[in-house]
DOLUM-715633 format. One record per residue (C-alpha): residue in one letter; x, y, z; residue number from 1. Coordinates in Angstrom, 2 decimals. Last residue first. Layout:
DOLUM-715633
['a' [X Y Z] NUM]
...
//
This chain:
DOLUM-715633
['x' [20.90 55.10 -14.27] 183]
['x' [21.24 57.13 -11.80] 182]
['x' [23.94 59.63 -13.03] 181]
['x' [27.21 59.63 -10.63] 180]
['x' [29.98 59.78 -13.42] 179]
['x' [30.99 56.24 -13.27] 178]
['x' [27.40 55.56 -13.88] 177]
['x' [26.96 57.56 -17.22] 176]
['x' [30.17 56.29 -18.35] 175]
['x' [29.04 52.42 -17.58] 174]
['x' [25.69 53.13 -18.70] 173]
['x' [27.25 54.53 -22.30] 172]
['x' [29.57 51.11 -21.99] 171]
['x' [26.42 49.00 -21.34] 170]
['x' [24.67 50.45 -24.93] 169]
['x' [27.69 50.26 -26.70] 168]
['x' [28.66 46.21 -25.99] 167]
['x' [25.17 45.50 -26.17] 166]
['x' [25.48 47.19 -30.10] 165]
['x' [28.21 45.27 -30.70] 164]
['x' [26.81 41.91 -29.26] 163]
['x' [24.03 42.35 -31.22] 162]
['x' [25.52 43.02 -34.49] 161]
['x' [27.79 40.11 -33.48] 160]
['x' [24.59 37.89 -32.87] 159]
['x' [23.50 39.24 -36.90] 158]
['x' [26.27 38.37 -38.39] 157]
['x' [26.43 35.12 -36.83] 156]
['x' [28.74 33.41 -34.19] 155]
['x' [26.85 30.79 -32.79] 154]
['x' [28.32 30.86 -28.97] 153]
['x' [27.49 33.94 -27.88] 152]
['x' [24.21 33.86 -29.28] 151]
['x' [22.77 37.31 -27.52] 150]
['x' [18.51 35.86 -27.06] 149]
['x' [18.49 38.25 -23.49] 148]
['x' [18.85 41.95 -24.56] 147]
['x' [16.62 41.49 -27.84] 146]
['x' [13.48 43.57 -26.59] 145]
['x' [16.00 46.06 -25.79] 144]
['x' [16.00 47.50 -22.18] 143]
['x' [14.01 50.58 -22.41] 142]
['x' [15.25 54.43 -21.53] 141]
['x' [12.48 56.86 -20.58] 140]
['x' [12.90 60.75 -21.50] 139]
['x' [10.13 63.13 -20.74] 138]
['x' [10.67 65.97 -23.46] 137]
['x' [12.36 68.75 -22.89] 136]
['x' [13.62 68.87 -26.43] 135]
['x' [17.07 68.73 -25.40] 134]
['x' [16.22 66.42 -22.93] 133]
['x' [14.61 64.28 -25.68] 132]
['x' [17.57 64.57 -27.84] 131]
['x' [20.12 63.18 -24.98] 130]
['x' [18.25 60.73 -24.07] 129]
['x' [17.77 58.94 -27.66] 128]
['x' [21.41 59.20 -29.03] 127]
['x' [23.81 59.20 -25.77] 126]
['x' [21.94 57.52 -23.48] 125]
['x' [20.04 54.30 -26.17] 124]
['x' [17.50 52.34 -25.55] 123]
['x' [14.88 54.56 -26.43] 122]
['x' [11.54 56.15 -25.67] 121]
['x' [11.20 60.10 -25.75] 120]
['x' [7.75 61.18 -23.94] 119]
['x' [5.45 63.72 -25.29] 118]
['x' [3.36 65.64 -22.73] 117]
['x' [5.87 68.32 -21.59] 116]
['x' [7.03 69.09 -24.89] 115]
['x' [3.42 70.55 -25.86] 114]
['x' [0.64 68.41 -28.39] 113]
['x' [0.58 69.21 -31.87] 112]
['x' [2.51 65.61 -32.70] 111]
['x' [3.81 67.52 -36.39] 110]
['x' [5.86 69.24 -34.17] 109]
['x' [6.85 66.51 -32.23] 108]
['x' [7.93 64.77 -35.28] 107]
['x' [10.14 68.17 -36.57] 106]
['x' [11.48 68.45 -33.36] 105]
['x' [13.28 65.07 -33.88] 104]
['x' [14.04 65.70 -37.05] 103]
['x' [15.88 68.76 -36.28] 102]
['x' [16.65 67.86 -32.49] 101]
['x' [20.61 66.73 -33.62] 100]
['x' [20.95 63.08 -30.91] 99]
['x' [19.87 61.65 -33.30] 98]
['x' [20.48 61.89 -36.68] 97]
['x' [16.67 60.96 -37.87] 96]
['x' [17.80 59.09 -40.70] 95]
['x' [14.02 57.61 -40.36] 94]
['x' [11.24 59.75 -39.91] 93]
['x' [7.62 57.64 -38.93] 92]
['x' [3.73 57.54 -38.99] 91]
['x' [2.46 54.79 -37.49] 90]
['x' [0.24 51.59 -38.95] 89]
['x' [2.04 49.12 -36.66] 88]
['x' [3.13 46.85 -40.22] 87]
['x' [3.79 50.28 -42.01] 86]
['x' [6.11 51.93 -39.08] 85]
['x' [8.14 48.87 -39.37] 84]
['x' [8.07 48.35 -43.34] 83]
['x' [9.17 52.31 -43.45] 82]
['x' [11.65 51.30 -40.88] 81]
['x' [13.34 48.78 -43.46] 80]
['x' [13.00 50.92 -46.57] 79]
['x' [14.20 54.35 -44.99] 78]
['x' [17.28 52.34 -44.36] 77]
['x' [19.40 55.10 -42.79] 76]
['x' [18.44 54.14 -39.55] 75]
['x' [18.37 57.11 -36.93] 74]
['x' [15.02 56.34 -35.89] 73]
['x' [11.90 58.59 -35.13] 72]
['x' [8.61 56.42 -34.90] 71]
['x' [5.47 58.39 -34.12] 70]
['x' [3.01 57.26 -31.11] 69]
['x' [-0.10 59.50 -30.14] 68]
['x' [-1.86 58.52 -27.49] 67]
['x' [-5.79 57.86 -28.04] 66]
['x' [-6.26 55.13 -25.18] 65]
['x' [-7.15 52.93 -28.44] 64]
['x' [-3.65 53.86 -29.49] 63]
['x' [-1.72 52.45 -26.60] 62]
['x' [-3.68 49.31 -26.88] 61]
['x' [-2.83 48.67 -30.13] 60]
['x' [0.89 50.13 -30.10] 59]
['x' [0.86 47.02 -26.83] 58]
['x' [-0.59 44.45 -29.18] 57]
['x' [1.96 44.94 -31.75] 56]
['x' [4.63 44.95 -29.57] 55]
['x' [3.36 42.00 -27.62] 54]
['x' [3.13 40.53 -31.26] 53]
['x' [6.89 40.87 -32.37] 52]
['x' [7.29 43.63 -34.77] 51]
['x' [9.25 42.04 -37.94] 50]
['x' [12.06 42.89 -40.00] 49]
['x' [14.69 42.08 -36.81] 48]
['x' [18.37 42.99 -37.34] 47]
['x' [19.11 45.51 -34.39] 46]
['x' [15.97 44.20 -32.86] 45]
['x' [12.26 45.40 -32.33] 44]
['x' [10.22 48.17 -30.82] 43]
['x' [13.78 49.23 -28.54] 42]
['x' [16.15 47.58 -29.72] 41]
['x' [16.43 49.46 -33.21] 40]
['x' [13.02 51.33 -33.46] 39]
['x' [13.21 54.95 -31.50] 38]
['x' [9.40 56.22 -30.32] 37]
['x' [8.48 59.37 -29.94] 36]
['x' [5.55 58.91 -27.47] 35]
['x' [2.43 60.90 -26.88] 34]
['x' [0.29 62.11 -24.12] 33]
['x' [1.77 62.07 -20.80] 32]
['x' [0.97 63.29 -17.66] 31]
['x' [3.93 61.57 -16.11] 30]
['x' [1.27 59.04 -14.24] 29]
['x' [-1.27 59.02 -17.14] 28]
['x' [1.41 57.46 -19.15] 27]
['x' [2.25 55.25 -16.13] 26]
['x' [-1.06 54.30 -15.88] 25]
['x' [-1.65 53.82 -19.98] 24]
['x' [1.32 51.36 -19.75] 23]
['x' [4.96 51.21 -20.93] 22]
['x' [6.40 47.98 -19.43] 21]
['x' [6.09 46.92 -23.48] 20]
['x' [8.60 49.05 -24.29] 19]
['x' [11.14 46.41 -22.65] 18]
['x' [11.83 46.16 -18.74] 17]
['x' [14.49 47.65 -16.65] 16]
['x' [12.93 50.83 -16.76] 15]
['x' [14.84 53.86 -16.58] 14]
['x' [12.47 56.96 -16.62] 13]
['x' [13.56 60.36 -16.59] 12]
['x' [16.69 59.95 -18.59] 11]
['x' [19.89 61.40 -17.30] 10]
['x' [22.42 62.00 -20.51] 9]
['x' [21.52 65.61 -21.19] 8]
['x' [21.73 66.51 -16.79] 7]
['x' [25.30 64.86 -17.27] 6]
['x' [26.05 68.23 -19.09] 5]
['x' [24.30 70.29 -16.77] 4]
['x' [26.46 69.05 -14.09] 3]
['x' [29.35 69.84 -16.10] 2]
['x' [28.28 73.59 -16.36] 1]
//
């Protein structure tokens, strides 16, 4: 029983690279179709509006291959991701309570294409793996796209945003180390 538990926090696919490092070969690779896609740190910052261009360029070339991308966060400012999801032209579900499946399922559902083919992408263990194993979907954690530009020493709201969330994301890695998942 405790093995399956660390089983829900073991993603298929770390990659210590942003979305970005997500390619039509490696799609193709993990027979892959479609990506749910989470939106703080991993397509943009914790307090970013915009999609940088290499974002924008990759959900270009990702949907000329025909894969189907849909944005699932668990921000509760529908106005903010709507924006997002607007500026890449994808359809999205924010408040998405990750890691519950409802809204979750609800996306791939609305996807058509089988569990197997649809990968989860996130930054986050405990939130974005966790759902996607639930799911059975293929589950790839991201570095944020933000990981690097932390301001320790220009305290703003928005560097201790990113420090706090940092802070999270390492200590879930931490846990999920300390208790022998490759991560």
């Amino acid at each position: 029983m405790i093995v399956k538990a660390w089983r829900l926090i073991t993603p298929d696919l770390v990659l210590a690279a942003p979305i970005t490092a997500i390619t039509p070969q490696l799609m193709a690779k993990h027979g892959l179709q479609g990506l749910i896609l989470d939106v703080d740190n991993t397509l943009i910052g914790d307090d970013e509006a915009d999609v940088s261009p290499e974002v924008r360029l990759w959900v270009t070339t990702m949907q000329q291959q025909q894969y189907s991308l849909c944005l699932a966060s668990n921000n509760f400012s529908d106005r903010r991701i709507q924006k997002v999801a607007a500026s890449i032209n994808l359809p999205y579900r924010s408040r998405a309570g990750k890691p519950s499946r409802r809204v979750v399922r609800q996306v791939l559902d609305a996807m058509q294409l089988p569990s197997a083919q649809v990968g989860m992408v996130g930054d986050r263990l405990f939130t974005d793996t966790i759902v996607g194993n639930r799911l059975g979907l293929f589950t790839i954690l991201v570095q944020p796209p933000c990981e690097e530009n932390i301001e320790f020493l220009k305290p703003s709201l928005a560097s201790i945003f990113k420090i706090r969330s940092s802070f999270l994301r390492n200590g879930e890695i931490w846990i999920a180390r300390r208790s022998g998942v490759k991560v």
